[in-house]
C-alpha positions in Angstrom: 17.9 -9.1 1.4 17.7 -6.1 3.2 14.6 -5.6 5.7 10.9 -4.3 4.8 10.3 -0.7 5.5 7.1 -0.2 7.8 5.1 2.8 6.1 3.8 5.4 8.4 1.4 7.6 6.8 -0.5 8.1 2.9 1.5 11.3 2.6 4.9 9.0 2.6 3.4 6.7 0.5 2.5 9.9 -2.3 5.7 11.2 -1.9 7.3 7.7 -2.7 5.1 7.0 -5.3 5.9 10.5 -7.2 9.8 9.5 -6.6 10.0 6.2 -8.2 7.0 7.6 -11.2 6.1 3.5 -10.6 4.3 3.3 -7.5 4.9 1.6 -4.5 5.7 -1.7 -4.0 4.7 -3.0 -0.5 2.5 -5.4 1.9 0.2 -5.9 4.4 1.6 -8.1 7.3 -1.1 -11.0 8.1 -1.3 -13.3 10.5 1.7 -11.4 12.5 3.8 -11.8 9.4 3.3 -15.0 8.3 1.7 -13.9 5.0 1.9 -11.2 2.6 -0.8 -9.4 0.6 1.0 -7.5 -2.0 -0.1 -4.6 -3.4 1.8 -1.6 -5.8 -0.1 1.5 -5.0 0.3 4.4 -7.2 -0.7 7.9 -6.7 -1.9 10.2 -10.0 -2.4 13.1 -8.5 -6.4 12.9 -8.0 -6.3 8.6 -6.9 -4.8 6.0 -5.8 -4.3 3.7 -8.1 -4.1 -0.2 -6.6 -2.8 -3.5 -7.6 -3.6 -6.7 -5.8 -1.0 -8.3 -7.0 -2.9 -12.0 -5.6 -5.4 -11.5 -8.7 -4.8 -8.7 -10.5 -7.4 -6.7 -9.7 -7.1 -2.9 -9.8 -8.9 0.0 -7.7 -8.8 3.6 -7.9 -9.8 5.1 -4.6 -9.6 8.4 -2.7 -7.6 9.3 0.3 -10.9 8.7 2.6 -11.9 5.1 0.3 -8.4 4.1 1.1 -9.4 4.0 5.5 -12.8 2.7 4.2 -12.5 -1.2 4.8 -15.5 -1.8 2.4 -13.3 -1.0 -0.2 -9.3 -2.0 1.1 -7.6 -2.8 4.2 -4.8 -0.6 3.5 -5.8 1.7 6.0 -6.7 -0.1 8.6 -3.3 -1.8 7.7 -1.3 2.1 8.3 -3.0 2.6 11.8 -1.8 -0.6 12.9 1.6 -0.8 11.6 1.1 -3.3 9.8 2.0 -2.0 5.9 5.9 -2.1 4.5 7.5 -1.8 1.8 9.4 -4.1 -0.5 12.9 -3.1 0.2 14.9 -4.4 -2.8 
């Protein structure tokens, strides 16, 4: 299995999402790596579209909602290195 990618920015994450037409699949790091919280994020040209892949649960949030923790840790995730992508 090759290794995860570490995601850098929202603007790669776009650009990947428009490329595969399927989103994103990726994770945040926890616990310095010793979990996972999957997510597919998917951008549709106005939102980003979320899965939690834990529950199921979808959100559709803006650029500034996505570095809003009351809403997801993917942000806070992207400043600290800490979000990759499946690399299958």
């Amino acid at each position: 299995m090759k290794p995860p990618i570490k995601l850098k920015s929202l603007e790669t994450i776009k650009q990947k999402s428009i490329k595969t037409g399927n989103g994103l699949d990726c994770f945040i790091a926890l616990a310095g790596g010793l979990m996972r919280s999957s997510k597919n994020i998917y951008w549709n040209g106005k939102k980003y579209k979320i899965l939690n892949e834990i529950d199921g649960t979808t959100q559709n949030l803006t650029e500034k909602q996505i570095f809003d923790e009351r809403y997801t840790n993917i942000g806070k995730a992207l400043k600290v290195g800490a979000l990759y992508q499946y690399n299958f």
